[in-house]
C-alpha angles and dihedrals in degrees: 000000000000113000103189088071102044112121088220111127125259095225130037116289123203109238132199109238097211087068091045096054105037094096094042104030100208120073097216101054075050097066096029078061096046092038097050088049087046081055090044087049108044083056094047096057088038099062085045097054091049087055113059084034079056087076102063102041123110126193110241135171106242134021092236100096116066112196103195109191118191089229099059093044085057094051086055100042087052087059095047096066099050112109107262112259095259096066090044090051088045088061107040079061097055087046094050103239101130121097116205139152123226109260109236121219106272090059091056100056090046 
């Protein structure tokens, strides 16, 4: 997914619980279900991110010498402004993208 072009907001936004639980009906499983695609997709960036950084690094001997390149400022500047995972995964819920299974019982207690 391309998250550049997600319309999730940029800054916190304040969300009625009664519309965030009416497809799953317990507020809990609710967040359980946000917060486990916020940790998909903060990998997801972050693998992303390492590897395009991967591109400009250069093994060196010591960390004193700091090498700063436009280009990678810009790459990471571009990620910054993304809106953080939790509000992406906020929104693919209320869009219903997601795709989970109720968790029985025996899950649960585990």
């Amino acid at each position: 997914m391309d998250y550049k072009k997600s319309k999730a907001p940029r800054n916190t936004v304040t969300r009625d619980m009664n519309q965030l639980t009416e497809g799953v009906g317990n507020v809990y499983e609710t967040i359980a279900i946000i917060g486990k695609r916020a940790n998909q997709i903060s990998l997801s960036l972050k693998r992303e991110l390492d590897s395009k950084l991967q591109d400009f690094s250069v093994p060196q001997d010591t960390l004193d010498e700091t090498f700063e390149n436009k280009e990678q400022i810009e790459i990471s500047r571009s990620y910054e402004v993304l809106p953080k995972p939790t509000l992406l995964a906020t929104q693919e819920f209320l869009e219903n993208e997601l795709v989970y299974s109720g968790m029985n019982r025996d899950e649960a207690l585990k």
